[in-house]
NUNU-220738 format. One record per residue (C-alpha): residue number from 0; residue in one letter; x negated, y negated, z. Coordinates in Angstrom, 2 decimals, always signed. Layout:
// NUNU-220738
SITE   nr  rest       xx       yy       zz
SITE  NUM     A        X        Y        Z
...
This chain:
// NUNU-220738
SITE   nr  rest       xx       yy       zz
SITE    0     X   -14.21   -16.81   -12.75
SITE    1     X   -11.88   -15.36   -10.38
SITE    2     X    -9.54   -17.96    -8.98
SITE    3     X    -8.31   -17.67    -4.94
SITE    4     X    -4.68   -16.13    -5.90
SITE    5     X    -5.87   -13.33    -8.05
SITE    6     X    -8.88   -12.49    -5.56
SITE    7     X    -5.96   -12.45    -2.90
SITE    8     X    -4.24   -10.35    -5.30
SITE    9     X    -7.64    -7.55    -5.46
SITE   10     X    -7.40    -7.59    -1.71
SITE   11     X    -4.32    -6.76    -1.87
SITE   12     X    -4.38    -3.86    -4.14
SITE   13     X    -7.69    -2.60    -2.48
SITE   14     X    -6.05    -2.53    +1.39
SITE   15     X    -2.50    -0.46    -0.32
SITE   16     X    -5.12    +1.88    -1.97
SITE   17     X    -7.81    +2.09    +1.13
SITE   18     X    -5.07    +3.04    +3.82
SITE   19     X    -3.23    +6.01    +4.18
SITE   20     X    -0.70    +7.50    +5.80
SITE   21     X    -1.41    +7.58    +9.69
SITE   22     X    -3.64    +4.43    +9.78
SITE   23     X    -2.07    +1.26   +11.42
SITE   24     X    -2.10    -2.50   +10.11
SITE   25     X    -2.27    -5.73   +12.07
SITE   26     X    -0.44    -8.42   +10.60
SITE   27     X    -1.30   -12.04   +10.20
SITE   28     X    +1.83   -13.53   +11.36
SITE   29     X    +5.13   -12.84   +12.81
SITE   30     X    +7.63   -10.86   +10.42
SITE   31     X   +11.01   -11.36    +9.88
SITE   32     X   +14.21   -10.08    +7.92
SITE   33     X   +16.87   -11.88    +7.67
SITE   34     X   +16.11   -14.20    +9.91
SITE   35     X   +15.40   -12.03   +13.06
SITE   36     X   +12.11   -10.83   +14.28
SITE   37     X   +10.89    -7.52   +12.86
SITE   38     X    +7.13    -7.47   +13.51
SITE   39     X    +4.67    -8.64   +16.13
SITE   40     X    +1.61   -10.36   +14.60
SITE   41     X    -1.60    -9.03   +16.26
SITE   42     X    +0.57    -5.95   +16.88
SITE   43     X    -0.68    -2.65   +15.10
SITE   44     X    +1.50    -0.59   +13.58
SITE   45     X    +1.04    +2.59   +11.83
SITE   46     X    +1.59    +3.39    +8.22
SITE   47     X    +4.10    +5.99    +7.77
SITE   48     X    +4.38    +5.56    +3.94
SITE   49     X    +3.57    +3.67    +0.24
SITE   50     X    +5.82    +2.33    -2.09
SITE   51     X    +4.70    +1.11    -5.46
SITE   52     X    +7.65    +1.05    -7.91
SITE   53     X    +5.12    -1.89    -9.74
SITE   54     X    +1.73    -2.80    -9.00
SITE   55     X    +3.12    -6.22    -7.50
SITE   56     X    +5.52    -4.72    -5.35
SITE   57     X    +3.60    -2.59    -3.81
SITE   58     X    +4.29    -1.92    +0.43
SITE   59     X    +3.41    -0.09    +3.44
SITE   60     X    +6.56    +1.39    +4.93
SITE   61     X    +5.95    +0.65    +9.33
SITE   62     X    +8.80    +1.06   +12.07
SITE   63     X    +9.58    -2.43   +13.61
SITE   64     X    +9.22    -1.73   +17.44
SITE   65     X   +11.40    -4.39   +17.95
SITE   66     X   +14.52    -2.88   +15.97
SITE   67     X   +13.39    +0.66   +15.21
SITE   68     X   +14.24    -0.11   +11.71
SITE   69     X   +11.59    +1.02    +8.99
SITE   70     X   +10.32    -1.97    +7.34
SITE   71     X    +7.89    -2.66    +4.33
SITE   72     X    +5.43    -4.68    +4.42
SITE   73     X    +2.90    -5.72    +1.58
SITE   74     X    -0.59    -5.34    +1.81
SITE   75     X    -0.75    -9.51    +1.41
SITE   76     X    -0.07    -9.88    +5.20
SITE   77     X    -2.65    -7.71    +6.56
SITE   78     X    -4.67    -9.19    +8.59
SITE   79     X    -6.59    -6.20    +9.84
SITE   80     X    -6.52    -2.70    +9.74
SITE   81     X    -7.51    +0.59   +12.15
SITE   82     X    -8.90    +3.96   +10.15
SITE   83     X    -7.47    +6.87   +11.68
SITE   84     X   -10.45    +8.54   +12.57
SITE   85     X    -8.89   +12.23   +11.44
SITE   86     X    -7.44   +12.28    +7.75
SITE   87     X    -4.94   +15.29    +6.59
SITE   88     X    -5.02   +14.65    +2.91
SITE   89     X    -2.98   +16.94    +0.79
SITE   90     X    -4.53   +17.93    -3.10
């Protein structure tokens, strides 16, 4: 059986592997870095890259609108997410 922090976990992996570059996430709460305001929750922001130097640190890179500063964010505090309805995927 599949217990609620490792189904969190799937989620997780399945939103950083769903989304590409060009679609926008909506996060659950407010973000911050060091103790000052980064992200807007309810805000969408768009995905302008993917880190994953290990499967548990893996992160969509957005730019705060608050600080212009590019921020990563893991797929954990998603809350939603908008498709961008025309993909440019490169083989």
């Amino acid at each position: 059986m599949i217990d609620e922090d490792d189904n969190l976990l799937i989620e997780s992996e399945f939103f950083w592997h769903a989304l590409i570059e060009g679609d926008k996430i909506v996060l659950e709460a407010d973000y911050f870095e060091e103790g000052a305001l980064a992200l807007r929750q309810g805000k969408a922001y768009e995905v302008l890259a993917k880190t994953q130097p290990f499967l548990s640190n893996m992160s969509f890179v957005v730019q705060s609108d608050i600080t212009d500063q590019l921020v990563n964010v893991h797929p954990f505090l998603v809350d939603n997410y908008l498709i961008n309805p025309v993909k440019y995927r490169l083989n």
